[in-house]
N, C-alpha and C positions, 0 to 999 in steps of 0.2 A: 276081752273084746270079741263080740260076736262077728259074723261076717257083714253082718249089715252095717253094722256100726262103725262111724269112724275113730279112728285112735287117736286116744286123747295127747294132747301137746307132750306131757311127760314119757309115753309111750313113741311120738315120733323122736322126740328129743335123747331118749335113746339109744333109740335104733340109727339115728344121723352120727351122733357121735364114734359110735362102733362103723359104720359104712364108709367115716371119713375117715376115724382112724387106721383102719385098716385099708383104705384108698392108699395113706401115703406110707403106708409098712410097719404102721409104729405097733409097738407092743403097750397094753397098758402102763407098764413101768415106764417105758418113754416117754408116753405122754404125761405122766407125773412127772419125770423129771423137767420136761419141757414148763408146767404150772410152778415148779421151784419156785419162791420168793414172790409169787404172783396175789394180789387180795385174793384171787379165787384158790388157791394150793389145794390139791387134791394127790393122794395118796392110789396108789393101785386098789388096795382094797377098796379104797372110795369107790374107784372109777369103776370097778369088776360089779360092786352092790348099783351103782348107778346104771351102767346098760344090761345089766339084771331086774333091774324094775324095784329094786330093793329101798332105795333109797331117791330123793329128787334133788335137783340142786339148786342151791342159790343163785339170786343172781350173778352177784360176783362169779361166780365160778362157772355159769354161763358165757358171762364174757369171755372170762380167762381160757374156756374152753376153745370156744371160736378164736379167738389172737391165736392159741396154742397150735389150733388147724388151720389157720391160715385159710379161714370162710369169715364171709359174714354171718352173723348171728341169724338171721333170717333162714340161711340155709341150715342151721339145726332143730327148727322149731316150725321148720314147715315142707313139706313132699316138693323139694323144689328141683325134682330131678326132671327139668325140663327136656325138648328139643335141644333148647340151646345150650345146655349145661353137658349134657353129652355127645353135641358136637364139639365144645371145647375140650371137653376129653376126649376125645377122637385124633382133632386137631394135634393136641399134647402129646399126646401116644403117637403119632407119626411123625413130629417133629423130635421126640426123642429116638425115636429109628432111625433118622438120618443124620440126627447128630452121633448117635455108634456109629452109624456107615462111614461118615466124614471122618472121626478118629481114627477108625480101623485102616483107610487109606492112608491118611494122615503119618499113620504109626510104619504100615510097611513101605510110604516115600522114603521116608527118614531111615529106613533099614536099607533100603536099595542105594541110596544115596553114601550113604555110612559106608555097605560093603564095595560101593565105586571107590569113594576114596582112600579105604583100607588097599584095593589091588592096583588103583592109581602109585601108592607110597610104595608098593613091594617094586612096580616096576620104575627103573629110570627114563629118564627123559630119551633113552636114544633103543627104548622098548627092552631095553633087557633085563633083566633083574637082578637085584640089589643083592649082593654077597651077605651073608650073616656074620 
């Protein structure tokens, strides 16, 4: 593909399937394992000659692909990296930072609360402490 020229569907198709798979961390073998048992099944080496240009896919295996990413099929077969497509990942991405923020307090209430009631039990009720 020259620079003028636009890339053909099999060339976007691709490059979306590697940009999405590695969007959600998978490794080629994952996402084979994810196509397991699927009409489209697709093997690593499949998938490594496929976003190599080596190879093109079926449709079945287009679908399976997309179910597999968790996109619609539209988003592997077309430049659909909108505004709005990466404001939802934006969105995503900061709603996942405060859901670690929320655990991360979450986890040291429950520690402070824990180390109350452990030093609550050493003492007795009339503040002294408990003989071993």
């Amino acid at each position: 593909m020259t620079s003028s020229q636009q890339p053909t569907v099999a060339e976007t198709f691709a490059r979306r399937v590697h940009l999405h798979r590695q969007r959600q961390g998978l490794s080629q073998a994952d996402l084979a394992r994810l196509l397991e048992g699927s009409e489209g099944a697709m093997d690593q080496s499949a998938l490594a000659r496929l976003e190599g240009l080596k190879r093109g896919a079926k449709v079945e295996e287009a679908v399976a692909l997309a179910r597999a990413l968790r996109v619609p099929l539209y988003a592997l077969v077309t430049d659909a990296d909108t505004e709005a497509e990466m404001a939802r990942d934006a969105r995503l991405g900061a709603a996942t930072a405060t859901l670690e923020r929320i655990e991360r307090a979450v986890a040291e209430a429950v520690e402070a609360e824990r180390q109350r009631l452990a030093q609550g039990w050493l003492m007795g009720p009339d503040g002294q402490g408990r003989g071993a």
